[in-house]
C-alpha positions as CSV (number, residue, x, y, z in Angstrom):
1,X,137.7,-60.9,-160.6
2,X,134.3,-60.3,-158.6
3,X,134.3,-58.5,-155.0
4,X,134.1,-61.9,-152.6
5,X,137.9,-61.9,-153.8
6,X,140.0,-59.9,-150.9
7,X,141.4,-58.0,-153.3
8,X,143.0,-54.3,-153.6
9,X,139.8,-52.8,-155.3
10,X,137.2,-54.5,-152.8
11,X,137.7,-55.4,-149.5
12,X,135.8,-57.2,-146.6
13,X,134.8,-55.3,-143.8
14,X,133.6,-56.3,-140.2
15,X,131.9,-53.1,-138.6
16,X,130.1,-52.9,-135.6
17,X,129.4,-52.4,-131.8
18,X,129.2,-54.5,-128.9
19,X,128.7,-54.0,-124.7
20,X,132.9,-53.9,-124.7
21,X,132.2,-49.9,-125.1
22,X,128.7,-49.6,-126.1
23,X,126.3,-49.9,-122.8
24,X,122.5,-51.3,-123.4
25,X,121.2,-47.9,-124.3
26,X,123.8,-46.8,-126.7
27,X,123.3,-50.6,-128.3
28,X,119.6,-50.3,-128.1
29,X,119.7,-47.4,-130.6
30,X,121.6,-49.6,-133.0
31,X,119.9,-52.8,-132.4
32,X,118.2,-54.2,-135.7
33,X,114.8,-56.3,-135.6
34,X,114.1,-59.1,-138.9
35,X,112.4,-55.9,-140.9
36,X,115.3,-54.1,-140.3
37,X,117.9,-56.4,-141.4
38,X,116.3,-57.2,-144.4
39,X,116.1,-53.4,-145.3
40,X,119.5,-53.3,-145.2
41,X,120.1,-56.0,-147.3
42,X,118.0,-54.1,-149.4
43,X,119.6,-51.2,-149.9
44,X,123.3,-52.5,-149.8
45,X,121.9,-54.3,-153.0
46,X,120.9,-50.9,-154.4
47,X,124.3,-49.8,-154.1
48,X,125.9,-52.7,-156.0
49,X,127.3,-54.3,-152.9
50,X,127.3,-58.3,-153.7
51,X,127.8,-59.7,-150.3
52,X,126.5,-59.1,-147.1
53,X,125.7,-60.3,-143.7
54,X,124.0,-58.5,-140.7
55,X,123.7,-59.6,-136.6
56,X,121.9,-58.0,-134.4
57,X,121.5,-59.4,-130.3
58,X,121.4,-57.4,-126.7
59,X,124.9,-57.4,-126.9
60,X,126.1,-56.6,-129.9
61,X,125.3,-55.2,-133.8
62,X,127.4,-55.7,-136.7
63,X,127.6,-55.8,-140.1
64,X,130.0,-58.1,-142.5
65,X,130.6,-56.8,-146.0
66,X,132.3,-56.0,-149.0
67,X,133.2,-52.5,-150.3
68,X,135.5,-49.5,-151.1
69,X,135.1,-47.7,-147.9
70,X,133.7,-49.0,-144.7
71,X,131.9,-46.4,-144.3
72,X,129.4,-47.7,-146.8
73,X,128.6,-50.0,-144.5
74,X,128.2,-47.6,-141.2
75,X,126.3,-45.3,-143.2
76,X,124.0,-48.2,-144.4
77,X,124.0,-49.5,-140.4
78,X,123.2,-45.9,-139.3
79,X,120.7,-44.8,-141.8
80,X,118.4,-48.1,-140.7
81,X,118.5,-47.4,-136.5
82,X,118.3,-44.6,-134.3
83,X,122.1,-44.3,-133.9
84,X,124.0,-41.2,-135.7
85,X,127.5,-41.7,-137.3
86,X,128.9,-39.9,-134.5
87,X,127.6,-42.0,-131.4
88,X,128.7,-45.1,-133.7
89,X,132.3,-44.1,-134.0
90,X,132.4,-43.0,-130.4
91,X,132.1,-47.2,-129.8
92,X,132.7,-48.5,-132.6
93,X,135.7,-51.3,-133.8
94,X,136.1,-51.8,-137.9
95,X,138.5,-54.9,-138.9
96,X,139.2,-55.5,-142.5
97,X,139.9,-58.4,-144.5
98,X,142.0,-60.9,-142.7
99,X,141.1,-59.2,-139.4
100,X,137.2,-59.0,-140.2
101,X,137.4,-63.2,-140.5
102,X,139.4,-63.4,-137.5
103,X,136.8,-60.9,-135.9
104,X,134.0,-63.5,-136.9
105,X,135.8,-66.9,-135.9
106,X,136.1,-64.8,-132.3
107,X,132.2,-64.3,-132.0
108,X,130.6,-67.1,-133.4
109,X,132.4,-69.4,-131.1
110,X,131.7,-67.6,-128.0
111,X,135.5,-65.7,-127.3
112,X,133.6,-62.5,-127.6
113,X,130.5,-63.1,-126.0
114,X,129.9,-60.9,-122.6
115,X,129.6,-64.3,-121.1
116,X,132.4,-66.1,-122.3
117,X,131.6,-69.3,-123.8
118,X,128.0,-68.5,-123.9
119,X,127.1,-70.0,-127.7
120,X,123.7,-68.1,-128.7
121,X,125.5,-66.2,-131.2
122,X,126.2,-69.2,-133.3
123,X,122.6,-69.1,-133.9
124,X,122.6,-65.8,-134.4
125,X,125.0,-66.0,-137.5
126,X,122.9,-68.8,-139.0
127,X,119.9,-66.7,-138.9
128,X,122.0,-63.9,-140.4
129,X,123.0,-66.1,-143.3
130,X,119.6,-67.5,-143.5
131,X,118.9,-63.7,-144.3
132,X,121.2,-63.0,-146.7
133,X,120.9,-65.9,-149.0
134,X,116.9,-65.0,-148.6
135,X,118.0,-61.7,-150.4
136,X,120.3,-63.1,-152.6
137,X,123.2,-61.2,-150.9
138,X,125.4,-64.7,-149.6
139,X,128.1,-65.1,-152.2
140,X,130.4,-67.9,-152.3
141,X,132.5,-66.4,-150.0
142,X,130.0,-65.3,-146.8
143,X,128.9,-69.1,-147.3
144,X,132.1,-70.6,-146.5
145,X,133.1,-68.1,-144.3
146,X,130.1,-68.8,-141.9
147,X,130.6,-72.8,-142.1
148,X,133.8,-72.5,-141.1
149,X,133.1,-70.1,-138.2
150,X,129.7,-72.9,-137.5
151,X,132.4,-76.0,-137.9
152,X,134.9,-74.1,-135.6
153,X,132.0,-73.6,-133.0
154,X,130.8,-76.8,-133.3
155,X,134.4,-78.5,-132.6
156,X,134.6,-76.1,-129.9
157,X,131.5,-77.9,-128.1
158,X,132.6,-81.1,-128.9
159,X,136.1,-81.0,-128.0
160,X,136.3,-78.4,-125.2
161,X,134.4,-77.4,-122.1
162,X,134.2,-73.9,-123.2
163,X,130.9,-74.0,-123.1
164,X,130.3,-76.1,-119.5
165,X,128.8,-75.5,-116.5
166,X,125.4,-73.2,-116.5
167,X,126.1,-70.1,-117.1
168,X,124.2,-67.6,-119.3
169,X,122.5,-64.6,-119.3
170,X,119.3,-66.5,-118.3
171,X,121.5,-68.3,-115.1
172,X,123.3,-65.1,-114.2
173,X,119.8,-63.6,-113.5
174,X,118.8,-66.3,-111.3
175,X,121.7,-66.2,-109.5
176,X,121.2,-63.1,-108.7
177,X,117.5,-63.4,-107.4
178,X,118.6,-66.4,-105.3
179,X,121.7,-64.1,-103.9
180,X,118.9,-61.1,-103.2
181,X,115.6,-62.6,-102.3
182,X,114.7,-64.4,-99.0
183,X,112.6,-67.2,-99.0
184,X,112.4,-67.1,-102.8
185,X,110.1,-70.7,-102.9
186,X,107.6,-68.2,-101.2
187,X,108.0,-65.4,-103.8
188,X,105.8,-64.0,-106.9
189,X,107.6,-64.3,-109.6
190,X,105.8,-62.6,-112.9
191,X,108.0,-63.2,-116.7
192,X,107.1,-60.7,-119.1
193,X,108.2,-61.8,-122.3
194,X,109.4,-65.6,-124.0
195,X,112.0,-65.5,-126.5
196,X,114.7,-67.0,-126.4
197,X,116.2,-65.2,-122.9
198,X,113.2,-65.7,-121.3
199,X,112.6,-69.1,-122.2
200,X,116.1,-70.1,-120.6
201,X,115.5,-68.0,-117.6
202,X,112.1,-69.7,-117.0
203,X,113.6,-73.1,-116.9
204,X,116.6,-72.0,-114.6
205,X,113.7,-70.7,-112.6
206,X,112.1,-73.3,-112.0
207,X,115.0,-76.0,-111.7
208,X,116.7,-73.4,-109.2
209,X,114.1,-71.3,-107.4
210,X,111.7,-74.5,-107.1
211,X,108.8,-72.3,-107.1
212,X,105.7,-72.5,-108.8
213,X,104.5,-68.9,-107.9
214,X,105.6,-68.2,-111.7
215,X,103.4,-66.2,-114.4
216,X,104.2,-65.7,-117.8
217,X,103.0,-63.0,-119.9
218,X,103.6,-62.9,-123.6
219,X,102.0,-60.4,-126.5
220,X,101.3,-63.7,-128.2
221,X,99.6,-65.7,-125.3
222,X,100.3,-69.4,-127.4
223,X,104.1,-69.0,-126.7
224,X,103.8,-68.4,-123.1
225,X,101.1,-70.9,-123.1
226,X,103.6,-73.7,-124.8
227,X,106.0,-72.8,-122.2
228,X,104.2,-72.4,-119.2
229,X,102.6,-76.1,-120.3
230,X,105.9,-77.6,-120.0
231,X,106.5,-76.0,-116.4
232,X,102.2,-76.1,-115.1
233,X,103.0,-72.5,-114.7
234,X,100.5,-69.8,-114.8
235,X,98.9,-67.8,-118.0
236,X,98.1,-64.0,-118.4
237,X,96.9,-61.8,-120.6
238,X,98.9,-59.2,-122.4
239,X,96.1,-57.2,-121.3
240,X,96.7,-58.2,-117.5
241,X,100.0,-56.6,-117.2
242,X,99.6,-53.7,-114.8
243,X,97.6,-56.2,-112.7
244,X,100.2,-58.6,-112.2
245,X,103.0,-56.2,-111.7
246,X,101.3,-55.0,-109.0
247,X,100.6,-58.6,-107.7
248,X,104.1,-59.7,-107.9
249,X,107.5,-59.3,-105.8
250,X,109.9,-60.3,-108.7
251,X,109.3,-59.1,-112.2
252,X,111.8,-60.3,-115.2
253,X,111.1,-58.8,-118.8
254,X,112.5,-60.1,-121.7
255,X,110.9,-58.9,-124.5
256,X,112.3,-58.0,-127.6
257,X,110.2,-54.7,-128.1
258,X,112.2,-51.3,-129.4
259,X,110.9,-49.4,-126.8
260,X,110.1,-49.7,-123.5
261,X,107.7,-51.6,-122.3
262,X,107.3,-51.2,-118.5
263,X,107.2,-47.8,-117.2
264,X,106.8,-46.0,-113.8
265,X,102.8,-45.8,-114.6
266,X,102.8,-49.5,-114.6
267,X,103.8,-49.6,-111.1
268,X,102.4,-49.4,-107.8
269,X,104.3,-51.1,-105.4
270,X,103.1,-51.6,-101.7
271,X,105.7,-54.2,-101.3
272,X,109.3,-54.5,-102.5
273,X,109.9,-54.7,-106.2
274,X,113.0,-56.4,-108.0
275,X,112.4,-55.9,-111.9
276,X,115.6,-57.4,-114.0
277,X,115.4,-56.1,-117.0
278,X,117.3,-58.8,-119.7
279,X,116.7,-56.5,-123.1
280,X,118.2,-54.1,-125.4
281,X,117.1,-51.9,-126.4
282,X,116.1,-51.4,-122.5
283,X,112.2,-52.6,-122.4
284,X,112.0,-50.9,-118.7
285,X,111.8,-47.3,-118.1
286,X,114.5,-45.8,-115.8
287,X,112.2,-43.5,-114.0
288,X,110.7,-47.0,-112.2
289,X,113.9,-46.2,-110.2
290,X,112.2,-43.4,-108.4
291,X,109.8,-45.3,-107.1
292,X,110.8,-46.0,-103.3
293,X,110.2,-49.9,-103.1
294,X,111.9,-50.5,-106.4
295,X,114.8,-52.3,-107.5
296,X,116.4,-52.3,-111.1
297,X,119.0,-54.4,-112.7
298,X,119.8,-54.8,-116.6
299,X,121.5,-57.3,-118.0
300,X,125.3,-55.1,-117.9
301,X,125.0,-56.3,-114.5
302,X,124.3,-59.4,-114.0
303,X,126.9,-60.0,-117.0
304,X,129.5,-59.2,-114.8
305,X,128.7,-62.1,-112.5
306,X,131.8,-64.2,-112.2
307,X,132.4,-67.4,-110.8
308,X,134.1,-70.7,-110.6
309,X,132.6,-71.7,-114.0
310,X,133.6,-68.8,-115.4
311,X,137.3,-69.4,-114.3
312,X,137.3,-72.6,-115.2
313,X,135.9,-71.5,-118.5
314,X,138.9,-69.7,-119.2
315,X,141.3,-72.6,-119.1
316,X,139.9,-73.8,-122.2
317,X,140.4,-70.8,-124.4
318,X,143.6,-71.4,-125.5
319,X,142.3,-75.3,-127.3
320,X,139.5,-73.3,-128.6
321,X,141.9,-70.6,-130.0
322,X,144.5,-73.5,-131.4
323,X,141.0,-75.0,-133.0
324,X,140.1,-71.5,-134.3
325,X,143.6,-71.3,-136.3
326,X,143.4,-74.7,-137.8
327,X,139.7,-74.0,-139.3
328,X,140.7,-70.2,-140.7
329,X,143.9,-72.1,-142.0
330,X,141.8,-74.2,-144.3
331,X,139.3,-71.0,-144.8
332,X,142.3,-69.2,-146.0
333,X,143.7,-71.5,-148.1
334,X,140.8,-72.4,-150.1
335,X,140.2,-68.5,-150.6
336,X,143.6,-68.0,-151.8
337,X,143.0,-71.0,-154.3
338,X,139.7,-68.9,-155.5
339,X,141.6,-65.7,-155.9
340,X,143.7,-67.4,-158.2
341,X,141.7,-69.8,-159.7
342,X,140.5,-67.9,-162.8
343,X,143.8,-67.1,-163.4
344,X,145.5,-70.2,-163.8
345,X,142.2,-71.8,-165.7
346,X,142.6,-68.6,-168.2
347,X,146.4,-69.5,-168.5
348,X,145.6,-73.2,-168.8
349,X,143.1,-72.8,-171.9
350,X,145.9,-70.2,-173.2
351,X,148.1,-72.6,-173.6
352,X,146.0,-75.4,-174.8
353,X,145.3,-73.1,-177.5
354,X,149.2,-72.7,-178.7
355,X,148.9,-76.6,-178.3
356,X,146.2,-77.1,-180.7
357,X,148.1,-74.8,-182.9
358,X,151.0,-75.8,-183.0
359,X,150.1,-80.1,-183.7
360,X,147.6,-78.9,-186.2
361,X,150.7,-77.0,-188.1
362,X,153.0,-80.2,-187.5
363,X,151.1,-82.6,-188.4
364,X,150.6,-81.0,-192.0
365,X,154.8,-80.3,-192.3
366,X,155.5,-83.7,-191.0
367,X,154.3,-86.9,-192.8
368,X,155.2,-89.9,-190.4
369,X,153.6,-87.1,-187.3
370,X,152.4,-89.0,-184.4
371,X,149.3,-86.5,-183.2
372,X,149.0,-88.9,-180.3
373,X,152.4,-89.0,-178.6
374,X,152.4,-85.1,-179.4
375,X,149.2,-84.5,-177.4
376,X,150.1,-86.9,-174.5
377,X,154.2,-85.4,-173.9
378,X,152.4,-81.4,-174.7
379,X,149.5,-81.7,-171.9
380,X,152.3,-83.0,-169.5
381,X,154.0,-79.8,-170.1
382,X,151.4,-77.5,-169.8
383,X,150.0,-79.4,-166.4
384,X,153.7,-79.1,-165.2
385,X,154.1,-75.4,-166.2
386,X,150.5,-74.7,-164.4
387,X,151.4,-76.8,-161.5
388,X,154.5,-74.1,-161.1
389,X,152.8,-71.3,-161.2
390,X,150.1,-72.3,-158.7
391,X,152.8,-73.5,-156.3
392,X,154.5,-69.9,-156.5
393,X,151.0,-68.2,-156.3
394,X,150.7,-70.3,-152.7
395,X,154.1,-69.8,-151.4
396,X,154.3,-67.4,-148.8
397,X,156.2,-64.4,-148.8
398,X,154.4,-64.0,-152.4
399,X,152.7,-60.9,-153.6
400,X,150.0,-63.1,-154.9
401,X,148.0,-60.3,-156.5
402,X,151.2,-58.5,-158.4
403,X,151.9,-62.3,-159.5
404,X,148.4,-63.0,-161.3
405,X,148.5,-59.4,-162.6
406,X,152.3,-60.1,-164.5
407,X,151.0,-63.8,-165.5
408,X,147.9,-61.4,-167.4
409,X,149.8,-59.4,-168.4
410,X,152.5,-61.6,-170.3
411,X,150.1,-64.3,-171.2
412,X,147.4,-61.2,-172.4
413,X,145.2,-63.8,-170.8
414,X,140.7,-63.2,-170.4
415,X,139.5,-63.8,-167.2
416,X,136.4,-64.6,-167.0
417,X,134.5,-62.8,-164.2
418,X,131.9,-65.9,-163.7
């Protein structure tokens, strides 16, 4: 039988890091961009592995796979970022098989998330998927393992408020510049950077700050200009940067560069300076904090802003846990039906085969032989014989796998590995 199987000769692994022990610069040194990802799918395939899936955000890194050892897939993690084998087993968690799932259904519905309830990662395993069936390295298994996890989240939304109130990454770091800053209406506000993260935070900017002081500044100037269109907000260069800092009183990057982007050179401050910094790996140079009239925060911060959304956040966890069990339930039992499948097709055609035999002989010793009666009252049987065994190999409290290796075994039956 072929490795997306849970089986005793592969087994699937969930390895990985996230800010529960890792902090931002620890992640950053594991963080994977697109290239990166798709490296790694390309050299698990070297090494015969069938089935893979990598994630990469600010807050966490992991890798779901199939293979002997997890250490394949570590080793395979570490050999494609800046992180050694030891730093990633300093922080590290690996769940395996029936854990790993679990592990996944936890994430993609927001459980796990450093804000809980916070839903970007959904996305996140999409895009991983995306990958992997780009590389031809999404077998059957990864597939339906990631719409259940997508059909658990989406249930979640729908019938839970998991996911109400605003509260975000983007949101925590406005609340914080409206808890800090006086008279923020009258405030420069300059936005380096327009994924995702800074998308969001610009719109909470603007609903909750209502200031139009905002600049964006993006490497690619037609994405900040898209944005800023929305908002009749202001356009930079990339070029402009040093400029603006030095123009502005609040600075918010959230660029998705792999090193830093804003340094201590950068910066001249004659006035106060709050810079939030909402990346990993960290885009803003800690020596900006020896600069008298500066102040930094990262995003491990202002995730630990908690508040009456939060707490009424949590009341919901236990429906979206309950929802959780009843979509793995289904994940599960269709996999156990796959594991067995094979085996009870193999046995199936085994003894259709002593069927066709045996009328074939009969119907030459006896002369009145009615072939038809014979082949209606002999595929009853076998359905009814094959209908036991897949009953016993769903019962639990069954070693299925000892099971389909006996049925082999005294059936001398040929799987076919397709």
């Amino acid at each position: 039988m072929r490795s997306y199987h849970i089986s005793k000769h592969n087994s699937f692994y969930a390895i990985g890091l996230s800010y529960k022990k890792a902090d931002a610069e620890v992640r950053g040194k594991f963080s994977l961009d697109v290239l990166g990802i798709d490296q790694i799918m390309t050299n698990a395939k070297e090494q015969g592995i069938d089935g893979l899936l990598a994630i990469s955000t600010c807050n966490r890194t992991e890798l779901y796979g199939f293979a002997q050892h997890p250490f394949q897939l570590i080793k395979l993690l570490c050999d494609q970022t800046q992180g050694s084998v030891e730093e990633f087993q300093e922080v590290a968690y690996v769940y395996k098989n029936h854990d790993a799932i679990s592990h996944m259904f936890k994430v993609g519905t927001g459980l796990d998330s450093q804000i809980l309830g916070d839903f970007e990662i959904i996305s996140q395993i999409k895009q991983g998927f995306y990958r992997a069936k780009k590389q031809q390295m999404a077998n059957p298994f990864l597939e339906r393992l990631c719409n259940a996890v997508i059909q658990a989240s989406k249930r979640i939304k729908n019938e839970t408020e998991l996911s109400s109130g605003a509260t975000s990454v983007a949101f925590a770091s406005v609340k914080y510049i409206l808890n800090h800053v006086e008279d923020i209406s009258k405030k420069n506000i300059l936005l380096f950077g327009t994924g995702k993260i800074g998308r969001n935070t610009c719109e909470n900017l603007v609903k909750h700050s209502k200031n139009s002081h905002i600049t964006l500044i993006n490497r690619t100037r037609e994405k900040a200009e898209d944005i800023a269109g929305k908002f009749h907000l202001t356009v930079k260069d990339y070029g402009d940067l040093q400029t603006e800092i030095r123009k502005t009183d609040i600075l918010v990057v959230a660029t998705g560069a792999q090193l830093p982007t804003v340094s201590k050179a950068l910066i001249y401050p004659k006035k106060p300076l709050l810079i939030l910094d909402l990346s990993v790996p960290k885009n803003v140079s800690d020596d900006v904090k020896e600069l008298d009239n500066v102040s930094l925060v990262h995003l491990d911060q202002l995730s630990q802003i908690t508040d009456e959304t939060l707490n009424k956040r949590k009341t919901f966890v236990p429906k979206a846990e309950a929802i959780i069990n009843e979509v793995r339930y289904d994940f599960l039992k269709w996999l156990e039906t796959r594991k067995f499948a094979p085996v009870i097709n193999a046995l199936k055609e085994k003894l259709n085969t002593m069927k066709a035999e045996e009328i074939d002989f009969q119907s030459k010793k006896i002369s009145d032989f009615n072939e038809d009666q014979a082949e209606i009252i002999s595929g009853r049987i076998i359905q009814k014989i094959t209908k036991q065994f897949a009953n016993h190999l769903k019962s639990s409290g069954v070693d299925s796998q000892d099971s389909l290796e006996l049925i082999q075994k005294v059936f001398q039956l040929e799987i076919d590995s397709k």
